[in-house]
Structures are given as C-alpha cells and as structure tokens.
C-alpha positions in Angstrom: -9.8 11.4 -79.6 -10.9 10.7 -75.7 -14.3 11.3 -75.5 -14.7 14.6 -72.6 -17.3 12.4 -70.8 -14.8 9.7 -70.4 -11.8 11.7 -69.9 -13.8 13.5 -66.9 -14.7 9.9 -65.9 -11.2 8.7 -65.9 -10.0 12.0 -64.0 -12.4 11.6 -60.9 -11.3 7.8 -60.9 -8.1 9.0 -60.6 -8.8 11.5 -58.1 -10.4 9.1 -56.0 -8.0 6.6 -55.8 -5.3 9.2 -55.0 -7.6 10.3 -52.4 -8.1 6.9 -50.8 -4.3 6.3 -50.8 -3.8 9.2 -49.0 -7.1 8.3 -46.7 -5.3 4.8 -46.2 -1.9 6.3 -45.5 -3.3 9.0 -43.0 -5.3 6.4 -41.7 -2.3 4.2 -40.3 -0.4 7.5 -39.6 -3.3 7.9 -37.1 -3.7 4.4 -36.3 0.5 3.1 -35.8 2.7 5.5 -35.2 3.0 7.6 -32.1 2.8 11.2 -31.9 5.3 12.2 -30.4 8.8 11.0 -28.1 7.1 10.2 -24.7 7.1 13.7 -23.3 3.6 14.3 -23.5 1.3 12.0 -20.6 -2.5 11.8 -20.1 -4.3 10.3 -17.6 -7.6 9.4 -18.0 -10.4 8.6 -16.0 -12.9 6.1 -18.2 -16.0 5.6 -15.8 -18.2 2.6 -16.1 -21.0 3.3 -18.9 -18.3 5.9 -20.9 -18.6 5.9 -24.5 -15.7 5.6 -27.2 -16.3 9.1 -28.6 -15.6 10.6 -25.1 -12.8 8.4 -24.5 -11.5 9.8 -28.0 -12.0 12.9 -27.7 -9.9 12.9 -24.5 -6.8 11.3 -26.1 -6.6 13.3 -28.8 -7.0 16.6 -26.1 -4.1 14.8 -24.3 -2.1 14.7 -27.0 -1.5 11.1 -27.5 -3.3 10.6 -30.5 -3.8 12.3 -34.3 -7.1 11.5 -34.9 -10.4 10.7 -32.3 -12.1 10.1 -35.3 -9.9 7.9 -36.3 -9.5 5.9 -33.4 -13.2 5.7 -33.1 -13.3 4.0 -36.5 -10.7 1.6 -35.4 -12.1 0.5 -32.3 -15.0 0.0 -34.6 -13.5 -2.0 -37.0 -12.6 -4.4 -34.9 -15.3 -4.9 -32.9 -13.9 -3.7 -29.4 -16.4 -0.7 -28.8 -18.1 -2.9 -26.2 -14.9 -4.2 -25.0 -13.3 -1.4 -23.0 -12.7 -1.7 -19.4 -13.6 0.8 -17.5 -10.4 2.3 -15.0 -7.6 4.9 -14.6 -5.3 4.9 -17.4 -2.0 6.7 -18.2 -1.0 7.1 -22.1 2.0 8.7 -23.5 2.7 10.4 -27.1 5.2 8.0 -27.6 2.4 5.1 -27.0 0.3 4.2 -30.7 -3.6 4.3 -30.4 -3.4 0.4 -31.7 -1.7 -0.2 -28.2 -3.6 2.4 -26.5 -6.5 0.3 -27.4 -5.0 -2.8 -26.6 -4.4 -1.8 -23.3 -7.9 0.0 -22.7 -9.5 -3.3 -23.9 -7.4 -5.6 -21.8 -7.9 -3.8 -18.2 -4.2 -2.8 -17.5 -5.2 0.0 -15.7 -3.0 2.7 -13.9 -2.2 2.0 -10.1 -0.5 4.1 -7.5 1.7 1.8 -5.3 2.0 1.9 -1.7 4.3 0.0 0.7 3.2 -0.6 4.5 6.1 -1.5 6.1 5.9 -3.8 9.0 6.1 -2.5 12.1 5.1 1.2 10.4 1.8 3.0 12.8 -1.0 4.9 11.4 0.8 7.9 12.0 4.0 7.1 10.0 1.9 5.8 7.1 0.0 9.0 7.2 2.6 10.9 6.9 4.4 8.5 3.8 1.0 8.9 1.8 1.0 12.7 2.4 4.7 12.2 1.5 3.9 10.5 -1.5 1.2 13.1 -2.5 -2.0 10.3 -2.4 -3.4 11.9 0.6 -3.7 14.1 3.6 -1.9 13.0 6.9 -4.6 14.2 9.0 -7.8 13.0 6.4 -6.7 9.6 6.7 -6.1 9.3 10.2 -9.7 10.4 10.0 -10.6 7.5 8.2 -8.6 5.5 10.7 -11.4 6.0 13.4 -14.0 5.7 11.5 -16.6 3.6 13.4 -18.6 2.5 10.3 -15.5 1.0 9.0 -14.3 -0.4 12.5 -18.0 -2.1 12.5 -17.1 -3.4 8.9 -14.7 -5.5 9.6 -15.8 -6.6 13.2 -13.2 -3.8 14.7 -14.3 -3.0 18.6 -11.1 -1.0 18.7 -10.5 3.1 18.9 -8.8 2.8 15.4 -7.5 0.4 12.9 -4.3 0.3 14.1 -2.5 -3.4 14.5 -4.9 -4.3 11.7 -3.3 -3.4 8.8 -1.6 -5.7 7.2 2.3 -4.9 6.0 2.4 -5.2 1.9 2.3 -3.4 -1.4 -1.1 -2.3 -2.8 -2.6 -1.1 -5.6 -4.5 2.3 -5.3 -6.4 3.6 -8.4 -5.6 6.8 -9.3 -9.0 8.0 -7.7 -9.0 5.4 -4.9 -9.7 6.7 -1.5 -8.4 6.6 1.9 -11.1 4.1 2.8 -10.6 1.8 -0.3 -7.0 1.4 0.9 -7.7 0.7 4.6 -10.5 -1.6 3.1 -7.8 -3.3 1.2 -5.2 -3.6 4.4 -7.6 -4.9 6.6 -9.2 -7.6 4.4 -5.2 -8.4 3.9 -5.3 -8.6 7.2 -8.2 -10.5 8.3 -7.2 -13.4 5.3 -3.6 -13.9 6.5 -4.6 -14.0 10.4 -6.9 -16.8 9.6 -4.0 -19.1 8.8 -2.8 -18.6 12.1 -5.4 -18.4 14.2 -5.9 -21.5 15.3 -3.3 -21.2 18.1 -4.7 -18.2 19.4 -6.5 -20.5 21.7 -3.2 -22.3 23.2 -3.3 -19.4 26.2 -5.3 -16.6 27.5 -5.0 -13.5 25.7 -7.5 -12.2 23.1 -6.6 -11.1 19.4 -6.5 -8.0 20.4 -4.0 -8.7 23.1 -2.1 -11.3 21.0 -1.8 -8.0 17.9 -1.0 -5.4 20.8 2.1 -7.7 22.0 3.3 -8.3 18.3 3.2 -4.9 17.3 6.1 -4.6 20.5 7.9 -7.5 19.4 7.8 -5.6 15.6 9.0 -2.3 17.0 12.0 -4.3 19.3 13.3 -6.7 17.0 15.5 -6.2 14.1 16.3 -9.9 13.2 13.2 -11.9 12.7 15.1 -14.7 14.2 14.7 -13.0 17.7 11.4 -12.4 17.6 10.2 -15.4 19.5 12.9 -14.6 21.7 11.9 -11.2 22.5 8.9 -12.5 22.9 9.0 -14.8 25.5 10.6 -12.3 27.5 7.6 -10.4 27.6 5.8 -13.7 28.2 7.7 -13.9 31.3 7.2 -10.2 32.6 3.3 -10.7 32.2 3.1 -13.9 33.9 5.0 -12.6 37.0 3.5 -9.0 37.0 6.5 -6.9 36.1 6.5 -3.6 33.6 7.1 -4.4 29.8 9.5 -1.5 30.0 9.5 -1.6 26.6 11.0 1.5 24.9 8.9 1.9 21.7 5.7 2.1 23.8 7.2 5.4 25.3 7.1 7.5 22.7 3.7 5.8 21.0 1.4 8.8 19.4 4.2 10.9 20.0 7.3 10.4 17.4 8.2 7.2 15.7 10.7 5.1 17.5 14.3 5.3 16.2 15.8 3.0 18.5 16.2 5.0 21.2 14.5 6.9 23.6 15.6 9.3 26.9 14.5 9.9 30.4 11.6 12.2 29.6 9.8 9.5 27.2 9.6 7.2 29.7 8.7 9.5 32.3 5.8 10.5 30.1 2.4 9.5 31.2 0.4 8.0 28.5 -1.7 4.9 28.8 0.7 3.8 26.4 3.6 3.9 28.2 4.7 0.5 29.9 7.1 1.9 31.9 5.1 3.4 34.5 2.0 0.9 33.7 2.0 -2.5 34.4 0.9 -5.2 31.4 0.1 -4.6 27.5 -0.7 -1.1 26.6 -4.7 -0.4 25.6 -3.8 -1.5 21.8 -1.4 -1.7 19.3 1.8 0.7 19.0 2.0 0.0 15.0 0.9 -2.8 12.5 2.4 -6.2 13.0 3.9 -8.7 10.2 2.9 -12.2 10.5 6.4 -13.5 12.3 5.5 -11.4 14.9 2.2 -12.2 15.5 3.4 -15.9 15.5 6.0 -15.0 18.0 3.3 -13.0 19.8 0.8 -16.7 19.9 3.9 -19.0 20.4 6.8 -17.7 22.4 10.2 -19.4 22.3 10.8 -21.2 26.2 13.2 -19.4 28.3 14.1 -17.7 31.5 14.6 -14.5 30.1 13.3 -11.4 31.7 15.9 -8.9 29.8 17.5 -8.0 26.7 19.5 -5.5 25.8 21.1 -4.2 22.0 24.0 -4.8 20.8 25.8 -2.9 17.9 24.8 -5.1 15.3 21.4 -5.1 15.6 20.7 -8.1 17.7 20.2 -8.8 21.1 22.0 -9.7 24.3 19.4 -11.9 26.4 19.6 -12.0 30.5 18.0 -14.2 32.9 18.5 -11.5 36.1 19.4 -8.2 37.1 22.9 -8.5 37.7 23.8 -9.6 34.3 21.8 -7.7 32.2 23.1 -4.5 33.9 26.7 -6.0 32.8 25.5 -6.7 29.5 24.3 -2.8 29.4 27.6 -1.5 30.3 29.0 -3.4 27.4 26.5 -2.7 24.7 25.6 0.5 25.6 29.1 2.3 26.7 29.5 5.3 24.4 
C-alpha cells in the first residue's frame, strides 16, 4: 500500500509536469505560429528610449500576437531587450512574434515610397503626395518657401524648386514634409557636385545653368536630344532672341501636356518666355542630371528651331523658312 504522503507527492509531480508541458506548448503557440491569415495589420510607432513591455502590449492590442507576456519573455531569453531599433514598423497576424522580433531587432523599418519624376515641379509633386495621401498639397508647398530651409542648404532662391533631385525615397511613416525636401535637396546637392566642375566653362550661374535644364527637361522626350535642344536655346540667348519655349507659358499655372494655345502664351507672367526675352526668374520644374549636363555643355549647331514630330522627337531648323515647313508637316491635323 502507497503511502498518502507519497501518493500526494507523486500526484503534484504529475500535475506539474502536465502543467509545464502545456506551459511549453502554449509557449511556442505564442512564440511560432501566427495568429491569424494576414488580414489583420498594425503599425507601430517604437520611439527611441521605448520599452519592450509597451512595445508588447501594442502587438498583442494589434492583434498580431497571442501573448505580450510572452513575447516579453522571449525577447528576454535571448538577450535582445536592448537590441531593438527604434522606427515605424508594420506587422501582420500572419507574421510570428519570432520574426516580429527579428525584424524589430534588425531595423527593417516601415517606409512610404515616393517617386519624383524628372522634369515633375513643386506643384505636380504636391499634388502626387496629396494624391498618395502623405501630405497636403498646399502644406508642403509651404514648406517649399520656407526660408530657414532655403538658408539650410545655401538656397538664395523664392523656393526649392530646380533643387530637388528626381528619385525614389524613403519616407517614415511619421516623416514630414521637411524631412523629404531635406532628403531631395541633399540628393541634389551630392549629384550636382560631380558635375560641377564645368559650370565654369561659360557665364551663367547655377541657378541659371538649373533654370535652362529644367526647359530642356520639360521639351525633350528622348534624352538623346537634350543637348540638342539645348544648344538651340544656347543660340537664342547669345543673339538676344525669345526662348519661346512652350512649357514656360503655362508655369504655376497647369502642368504642361505638350501643348499649349494662344492665350498661354499671351499670358503675362515673369515666367513666360514668349513675351520676355532670356531665362525666366527660376526653374519651371526639377531637372535630371542629362539635362543639367546638356544645360553646362550644349551640343554645336546652328539651330535656332525645333519643332515635334509624331514620335516624340524633334525636327531641328537652322532659319525661319524651314522650320515653318517643318511645322506644316508635323503639326497639320
């Protein structure tokens, strides 16, 4: 006969191992295998100095994990409490907290992507982040003027326009409009200095060299034709005569589809280089780098016209009389 001391004793050991099974097999429940199917998402803001518990505590309100308490042990366990990078972060249900941690601990932080195209102005990449829902049109248009961020980056200009450089950036989920301009323009600044040194090869400025590049962006289709293009406006400035260029018409106004009518170019804006002679005030949109090369070093020609032809590229005249031929072939409707 079992004693009833060691009978009870043999029960609790029994108990306790049952208890630790199901301890260890709630734990990896908790621990390696998602939630749920990927329908549920969380973004989370982890700020510098956050702890673990708070960082827990929001996962499992998310929905992406079982267990905060859990996951706090884990992170624990192996030591990585001290490892987390702060950031945005998105999570789903279908994601398990062992690669929820791995990816809090190695940095991979959410981003927002956003594409300047070249050639795009401030106003049509206003509009493409309020598109996009990152920000307000008119709030970062704001932030394009701003004076202390003109200063910043050595800027004497009305706004940052010209200087931001066309790419894809990363945006933090809480990034602001000023982060991203800060991003363009030190883009921008970087790149230019490759190219700089032949700003020096003839007499315009920067300013004026990213003023006549953002018309050569805005004209050209084929970046082949860009030095082309821009040595007709070479020409024009060096004997006096209008840019005529059609983009600069309808500057601050619309963006430029490719064509423009008899009231845009009768419009009176600074802007407008058909009714004032030489390069507008500033930049009509933000240049790529071909340009701004074509801008410093113009192909050598006699070219004072060009006109578009149905494919996209450009019929090229030396004088009046054959360039109004060339318009009566490429532009008869």
């Amino acid at each position: 006969m079992i004693p009833v001391n060691l009978s009870a004793k043999v029960c609790c050991m029994y108990a306790l191992r049952v208890f630790l099974l199901i301890s260890l097999f709630w734990y990896l429940l908790c621990l390696f295998i998602s939630p749920g199917n990927g329908s549920v998402v969380c973004n989370i803001s982890f700020p510098p100095g956050s702890g673990i518990r708070k960082l827990a505590n929001e996962l499992k309100a998310g929905g992406v994990i079982r267990s905060s308490w859990h996951f706090v042990l884990m992170t624990r366990l192996r030591g990585d409490a001290h490892r987390l990078k702060a950031g945005e972060y998105s999570f789903n249900d279908k994601m398990t907290p062992d690669l929820i941690l791995k990816k809090i601990v190695s940095g991979e932080v959410d981003f927002r992507k956003f594409t300047l195209p070249e050639g795009y102005s401030i106003y049509q990449a206003a509009e493409l982040l309020e598109q996009k829902g990152y920000f307000k049109k008119d709030v970062f248009l704001e932030k394009c003027r701003d004076k202390a961020l003109l200063e910043r980056f050595g800027l004497k200009e009305f706004s940052v326009e010209g200087y931001l450089y066309p790419a894809t950036y990363n945006l933090s989920r809480g990034g602001s409009e000023e982060q991203l301009l800060e991003q363009m323009l030190a883009q921008f600044n970087k790149t230019y200095t490759a190219i700089q040194e032949g700003e020096g090869t003839h007499r315009f400025s920067r300013h004026e060299i990213i003023t006549l590049a953002s018309i050569i962006e805005k004209e050209a289709v084929s970046a082949e034709e860009k030095p082309i293009i821009s040595s007709v406006f070479h020409n024009r400035l060096r004997i006096g005569m209008p840019l005529q260029s059609d983009p600069t018409a309808v500057y601050g106004v619309r963006a430029f589809s490719g064509k423009v009518n008899k009231a845009d170019i009768q419009r009176p804006s600074p802007y407008n280089t058909y009714l004032n002679k030489g390069l507008p005030p500033g930049p009509i949109g933000n240049p790529g780098m071909d340009a701004v090369q074509a801008a410093i070093t113009p192909a050598k020609t006699d070219f004072l016209y060009f006109v578009a032809r149905q494919d996209g590229t450009h019929q090229f005249s030396k004088n009046l009389d054959d360039h109004n031929r060339a318009v009566v072939r490429y532009l008869r409707y």
